[in-house]
C-alpha positions in Angstrom: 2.3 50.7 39.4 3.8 53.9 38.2 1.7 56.3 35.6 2.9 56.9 32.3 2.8 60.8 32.4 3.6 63.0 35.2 0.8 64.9 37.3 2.4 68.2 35.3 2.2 66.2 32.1 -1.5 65.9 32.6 -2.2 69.1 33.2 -0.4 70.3 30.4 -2.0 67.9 28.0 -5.6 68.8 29.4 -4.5 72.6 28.9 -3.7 72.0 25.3 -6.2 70.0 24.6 -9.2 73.0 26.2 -7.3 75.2 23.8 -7.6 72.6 20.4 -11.1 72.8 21.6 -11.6 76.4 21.7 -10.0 77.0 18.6 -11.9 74.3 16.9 -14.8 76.1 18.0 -14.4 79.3 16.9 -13.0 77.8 13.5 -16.2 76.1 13.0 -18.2 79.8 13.5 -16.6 81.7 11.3 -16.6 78.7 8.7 -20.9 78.8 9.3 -20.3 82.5 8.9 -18.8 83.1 5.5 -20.0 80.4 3.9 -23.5 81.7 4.6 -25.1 80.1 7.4 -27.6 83.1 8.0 -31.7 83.1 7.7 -33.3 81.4 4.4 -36.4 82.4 2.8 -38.8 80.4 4.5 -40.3 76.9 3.1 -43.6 78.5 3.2 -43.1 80.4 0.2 -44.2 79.3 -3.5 -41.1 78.3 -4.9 -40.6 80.6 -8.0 -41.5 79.0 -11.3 -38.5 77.2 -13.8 -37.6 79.4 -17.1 -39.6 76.7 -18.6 -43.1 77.5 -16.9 -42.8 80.8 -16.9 -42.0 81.2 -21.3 -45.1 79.0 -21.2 -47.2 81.1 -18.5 -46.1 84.5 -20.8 -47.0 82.7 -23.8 -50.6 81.7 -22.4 -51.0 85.3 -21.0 -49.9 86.8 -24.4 -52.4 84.8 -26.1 -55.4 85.8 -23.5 -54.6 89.5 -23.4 -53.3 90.3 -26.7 -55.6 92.8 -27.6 -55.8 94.3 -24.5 -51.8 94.4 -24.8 -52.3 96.2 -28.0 -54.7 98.2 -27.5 -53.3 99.7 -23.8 -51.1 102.9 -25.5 -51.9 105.6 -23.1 -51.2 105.3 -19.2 -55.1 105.2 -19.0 -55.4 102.4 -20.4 -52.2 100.7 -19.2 -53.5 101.6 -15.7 -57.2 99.8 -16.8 -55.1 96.6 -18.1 -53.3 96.3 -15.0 -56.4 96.1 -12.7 -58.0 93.5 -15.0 -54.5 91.5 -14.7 -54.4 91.5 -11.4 -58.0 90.7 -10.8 -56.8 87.6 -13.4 -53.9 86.4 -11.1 -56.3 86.9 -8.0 -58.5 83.8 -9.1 -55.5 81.5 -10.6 -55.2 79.3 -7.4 -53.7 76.1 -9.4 -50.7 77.3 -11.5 -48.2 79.3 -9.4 -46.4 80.2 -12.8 -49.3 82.0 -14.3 -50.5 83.8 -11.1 -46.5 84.9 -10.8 -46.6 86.1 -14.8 -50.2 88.1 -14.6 -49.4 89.8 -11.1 -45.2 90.8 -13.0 -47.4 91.9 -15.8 -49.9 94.0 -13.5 -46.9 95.7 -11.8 -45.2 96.9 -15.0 -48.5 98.0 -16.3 -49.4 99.9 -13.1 -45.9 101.7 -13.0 -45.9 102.5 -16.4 -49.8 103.8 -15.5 -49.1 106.2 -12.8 -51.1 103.2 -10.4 -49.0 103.1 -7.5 -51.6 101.1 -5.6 -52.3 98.9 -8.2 -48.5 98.1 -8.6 -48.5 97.5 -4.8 -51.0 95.4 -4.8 -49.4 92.6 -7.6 -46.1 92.8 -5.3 -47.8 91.6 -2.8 -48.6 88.6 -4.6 -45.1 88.2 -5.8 -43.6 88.6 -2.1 -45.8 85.1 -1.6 -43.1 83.6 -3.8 -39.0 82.6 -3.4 -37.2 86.1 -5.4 -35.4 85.1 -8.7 -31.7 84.5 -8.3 -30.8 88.9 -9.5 -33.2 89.6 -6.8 -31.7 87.7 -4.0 -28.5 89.2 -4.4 -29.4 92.4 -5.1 -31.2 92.2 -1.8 -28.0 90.2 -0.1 -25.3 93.0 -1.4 -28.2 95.4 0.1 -28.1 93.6 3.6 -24.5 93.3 3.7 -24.0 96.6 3.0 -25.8 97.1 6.2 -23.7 94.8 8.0 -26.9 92.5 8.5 -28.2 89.0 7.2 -30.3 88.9 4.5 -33.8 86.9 4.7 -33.6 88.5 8.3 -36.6 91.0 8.6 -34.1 94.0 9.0 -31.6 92.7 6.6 -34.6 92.6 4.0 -35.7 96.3 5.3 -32.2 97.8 4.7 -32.6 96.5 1.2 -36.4 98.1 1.2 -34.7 101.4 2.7 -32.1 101.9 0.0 -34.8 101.3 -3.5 -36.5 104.1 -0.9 -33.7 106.7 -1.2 -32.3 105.6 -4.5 -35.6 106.6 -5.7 -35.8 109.9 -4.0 -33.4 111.0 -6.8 -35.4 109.6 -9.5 -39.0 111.6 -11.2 -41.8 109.5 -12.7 -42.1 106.0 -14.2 -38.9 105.3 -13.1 -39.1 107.0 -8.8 -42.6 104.4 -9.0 -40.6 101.6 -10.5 -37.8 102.1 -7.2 -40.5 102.1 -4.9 -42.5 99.3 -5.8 -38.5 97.6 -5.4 -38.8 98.9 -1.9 -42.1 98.2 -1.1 -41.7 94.2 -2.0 -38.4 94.2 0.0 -41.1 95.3 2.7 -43.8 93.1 2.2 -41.2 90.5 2.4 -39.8 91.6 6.2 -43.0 93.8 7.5 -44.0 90.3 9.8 -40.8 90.4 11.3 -40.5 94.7 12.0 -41.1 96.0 15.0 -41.1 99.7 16.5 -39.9 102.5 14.1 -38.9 100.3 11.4 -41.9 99.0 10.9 -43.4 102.0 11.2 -41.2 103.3 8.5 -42.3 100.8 6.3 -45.8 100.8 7.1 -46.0 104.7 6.5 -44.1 104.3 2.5 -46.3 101.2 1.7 -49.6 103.3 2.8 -48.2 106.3 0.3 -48.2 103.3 -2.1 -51.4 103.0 -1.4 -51.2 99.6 0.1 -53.7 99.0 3.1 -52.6 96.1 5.4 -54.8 93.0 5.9 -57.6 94.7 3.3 -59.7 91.6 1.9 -59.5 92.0 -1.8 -63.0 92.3 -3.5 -62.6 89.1 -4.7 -61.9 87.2 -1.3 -65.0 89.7 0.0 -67.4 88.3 -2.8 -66.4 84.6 -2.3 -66.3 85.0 1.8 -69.5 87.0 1.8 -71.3 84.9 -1.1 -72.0 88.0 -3.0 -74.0 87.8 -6.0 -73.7 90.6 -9.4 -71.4 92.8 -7.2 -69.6 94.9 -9.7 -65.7 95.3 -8.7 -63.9 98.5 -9.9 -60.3 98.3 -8.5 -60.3 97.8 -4.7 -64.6 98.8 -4.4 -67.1 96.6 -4.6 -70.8 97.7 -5.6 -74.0 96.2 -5.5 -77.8 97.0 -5.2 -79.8 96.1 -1.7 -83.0 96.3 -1.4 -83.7 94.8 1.6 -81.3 94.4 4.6 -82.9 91.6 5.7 -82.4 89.7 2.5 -79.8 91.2 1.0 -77.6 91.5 3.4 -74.1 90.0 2.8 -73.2 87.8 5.5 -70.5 85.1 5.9 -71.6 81.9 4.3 -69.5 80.2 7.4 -69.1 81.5 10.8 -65.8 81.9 12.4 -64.6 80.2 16.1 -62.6 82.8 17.6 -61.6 84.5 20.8 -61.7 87.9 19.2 -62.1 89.9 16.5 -62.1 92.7 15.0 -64.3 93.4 11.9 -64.3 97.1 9.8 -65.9 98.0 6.6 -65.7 101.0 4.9 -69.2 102.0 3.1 -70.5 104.7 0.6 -74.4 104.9 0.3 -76.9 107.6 0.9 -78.6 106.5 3.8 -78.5 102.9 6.2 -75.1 102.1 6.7 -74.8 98.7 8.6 -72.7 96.1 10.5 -73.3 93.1 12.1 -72.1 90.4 14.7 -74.6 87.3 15.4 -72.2 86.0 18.2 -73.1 82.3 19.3 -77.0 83.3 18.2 -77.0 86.5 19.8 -76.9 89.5 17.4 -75.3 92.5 17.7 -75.4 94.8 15.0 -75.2 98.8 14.6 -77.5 101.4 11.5 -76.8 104.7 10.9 -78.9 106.7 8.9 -81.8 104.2 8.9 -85.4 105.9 7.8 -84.2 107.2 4.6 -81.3 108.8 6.8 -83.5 110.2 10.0 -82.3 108.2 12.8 -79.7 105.1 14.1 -80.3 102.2 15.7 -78.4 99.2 18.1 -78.9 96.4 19.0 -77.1 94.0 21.5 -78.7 90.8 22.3 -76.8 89.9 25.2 -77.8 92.4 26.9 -81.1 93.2 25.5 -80.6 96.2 24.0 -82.8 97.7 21.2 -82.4 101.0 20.8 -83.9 102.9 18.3 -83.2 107.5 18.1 -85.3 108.4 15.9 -84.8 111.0 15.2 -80.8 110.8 15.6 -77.1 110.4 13.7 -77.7 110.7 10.4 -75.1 110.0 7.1 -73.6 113.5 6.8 -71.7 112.8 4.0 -73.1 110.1 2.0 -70.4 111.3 -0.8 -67.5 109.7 1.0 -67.1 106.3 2.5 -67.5 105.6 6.2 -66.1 103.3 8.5 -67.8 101.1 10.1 -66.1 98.5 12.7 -66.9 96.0 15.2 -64.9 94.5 17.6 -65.6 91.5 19.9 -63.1 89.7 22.7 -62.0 90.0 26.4 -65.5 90.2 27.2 -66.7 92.9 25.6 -68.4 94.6 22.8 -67.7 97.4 20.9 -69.4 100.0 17.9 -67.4 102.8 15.9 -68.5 104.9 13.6 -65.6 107.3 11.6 -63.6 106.5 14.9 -66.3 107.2 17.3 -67.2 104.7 19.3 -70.9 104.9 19.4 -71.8 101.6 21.8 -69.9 99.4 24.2 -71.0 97.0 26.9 -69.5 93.8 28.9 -70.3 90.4 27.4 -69.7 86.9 28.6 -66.4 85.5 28.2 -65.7 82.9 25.3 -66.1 79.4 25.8 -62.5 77.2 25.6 -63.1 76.9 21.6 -64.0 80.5 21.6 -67.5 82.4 19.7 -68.7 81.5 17.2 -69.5 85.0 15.4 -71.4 85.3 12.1 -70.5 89.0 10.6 -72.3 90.8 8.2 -72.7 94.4 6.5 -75.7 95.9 4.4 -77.9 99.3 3.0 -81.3 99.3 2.1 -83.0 100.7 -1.2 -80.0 102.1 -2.9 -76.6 101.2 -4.6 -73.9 100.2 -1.8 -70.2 100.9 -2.4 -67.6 98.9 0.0 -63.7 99.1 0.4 -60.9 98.3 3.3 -62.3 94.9 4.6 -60.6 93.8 7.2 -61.3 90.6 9.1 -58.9 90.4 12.3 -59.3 87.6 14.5 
C-alpha cells in the first residue's frame, strides 16, 4: 500500500510543525513575562490587615494612648511615645492589625523625634507583613526602573537604593522619613543580598541604627526569665547580687551544633558569660574581686584558672562585649574583640549540644544591650 504523503511531505510537515512549536514556546514566555509571572512576596508573611481592622486597631490605639498622643508636642517627647509604642506592639502576639498600627504609629513618632533607631526598629516589624497596595507599586515602578523583578531580593534593594539617594537631597524630618522607606525596602531583601549589596545595605541600616539579629529587651527578659529588669529603649537593667543566684540564664537549653552567643555589658566590676554545654560549664569573669583579677573556666578540659591579680574593667563607663562561641569542636572567649581563651572540645553528638547560656555581675546595677543568639 502506498502512503498518503510523500517522504518530502513529511519532512516538510515535521519542519513546520518544530517551528509552531517553537513559536508557541516563546509566545507562551513573553505572555508569563508581561503579565507578571516574576517573584511574589512570600506566604510566610502576615498578610496585611483589611481597612476594616485596621480603623478599628487605630481606634483602640487612640483610645489607649490618647493622652500620651496629646501630651507628646516636642520631639522629646514624641521620641519617648514612640519607644513606649513600640514596646506595646512588641508584646501584641494575637492581633496582627494592632501590632501593624502601634509599630506605623512608633515609626511616625520616631521620625518626627529625631529617633532614627527607634523608627528602624518598628520597620522591622512592618517588613514581617505583605506592603499595602501604594507600597507594592511604588516598589515595582522602583524595580522596573532597574530592569529587575520586584519581590526579588535585588529588585526590592534597587527600590531601597533610590528612597537612599532621593533622600540625600532632603534635610531633617523629611531625609529620616526617606530612609526609613529605604531601610524597610532593605529589611525586606537583606536575606536574599549577597556581596557588596548587602554590604551596602547593611552599612545604611547600621547608620539607622539598626543592629542585625539583636534580641529585643523584651525577647531577652522572657528568654532569660528576668525578673524587675527595667527596659529603657534597646538596654535592659537590673540589680545582682549574687552571680550565682542571680544570674540570668535560659529557662530552656538549646540543641544545636553551634553557636554563637554575645552580650554587651555596662557595670563597674564582674562582667560575665556563660556556656553549661551538655553539663559541662564554660564560662569567662572579668573584673571579678571588686575589679582585681579574671577568671575561666572550661570543664571539658578542666580548666580553672583564676589571675588574681589580672584584666581588670578599664572602662566600666561604656559597655563591653562579651561573646562566646561553641561548634566544630571547639571553644572560644572574647572580650572587646580579644579573644582571651580557646581550646578543642569534643565534637557534637548527631542531635547536636545541648548548651545552657547565661550572663551576670555581682553587687552592683547591670546594664545589657546587642544580644545576639546565633546558632
Amino acid at each position: 500500500m502506498r502512503p498518503i504523503l510523500t517522504r518530502e511531505q513529511q519532512l516538510v510537515i515535521a519542519v513546520w510543525l518544530a517551528m509552531c512549536s517553537a513559536v508557541l514556546l516563546l509566545a507562551l514566555a513573553l505572555a508569563g513575562k508581561l503579565s507578571g509571572a516574576e517573584p511574589a512576596p512570600p506566604s510566610s508573611l502576615i498578610p496585611r490587615p483589611s481597612a476594616e481592622q485596621l480603623a478599628r486597631a487605630e481606634k483602640d490605639a487612640r483610645d489607649i494612648f490618647a493622652r500620651d498622643i496629646e501630651a507628646a508636642r516636642k520631639p522629646a517627647d514624641k521620641k519617648a511615645l514612640a519607644a513606649k509604642m513600640l514596646a506595646a506592639a512588641r508584646k501584641v502576639n494575637d492581633d496582627p492589625a494592632g501590632r501593624y498600627v502601634l509599630a506605623v504609629q512608633a515609626r511616625d513618632l520616631a521620625i518626627a523625634g529625631g529617633d532614627s533607631a527607634a523608627a528602624v526598629q518598628a520597620v522591622e516589624l512592618l517588613a514581617g507583613y505583605s506592603p499595602s497596595n501604594d507600597d507594592a507599586k511604588k516598589a515595582k515602578d522602583a524595580a522596573a526602573r532597574a530592569g529587575l523583578a520586584w519581590y526579588s531580593a535585588k529588585g526590592l534593594a534597587a527600590g531601597g537604593h533610590e528612597a537612599w539617594n532621593q533622600g540625600e537631597k532632603l534635610r531633617g524630618q523629611e531625609q529620616l522619613a526617606k530612609r526609613i522607606e529605604a531601610a524597610e525596602s532593605y529589611l525586606r531583601a537583606i536575606g536574599g543580598l549577597e556581596g557588596l549589596e548587602r554590604k551596602l545595605a547593611e552599612k545604611r541600616l547600621g547608620e539607622l541604627g539598626w543592629r542585625a539579629g539583636a534580641l529585643s529587651p523584651e525577647e531577652v527578659i522572657r528568654l532569660f526569665g528576668l525578673v524587675g529588669w527595667r527596659v529603657d529603649g534597646e538596654t535592659l537593667s537590673g540589680r545582682v547580687e549574687n552571680y550565682g543566684a542571680s544570674r540570668a540564664v535560659l529557662k530552656d537549653p538549646i540543641k544545636a551544633q553551634r553557636i554563637d552567643f554575645r552580650v554587651s555589658m555596662k557595670s563597674p566590676w564582674f562582667h560575665f558569660i556563660q556556656a553549661e554545654v551538655d553539663g559541662r560549664m564554660c564560662a569567662y569573669l572579668r573584673g571579678g574581686w571588686e575589679n582585681r583579677g579574671s577568671s575561666t573556666i572550661d570543664q571539658f578540659n578542666k580548666v580553672d584558672r583564676k589571675e588574681l591579680p589580672g584584666p581588670v574593667v578599664k572602662s566600666p563607663e561604656r559597655f563591653h562585649e562579651l561573646r562566646l562561641t561553641v561548634g566544630d569542636g571547639r571553644l572560644r572567649i572574647l572580650y572587646d574583640g580579644d579573644e582571651t581563651y580557646t581550646a578543642s572540645i569534643p565534637p557534637p553528638p548527631p542531635g547536636g549540644y545541648s548548651i545552657r547560656l547565661g550572663f551576670s555581675s555581682e553587687r552592683t546595677d547591670l546594664t545589657v544591650r546587642d544580644v545576639f543568639l546565633d546558632h
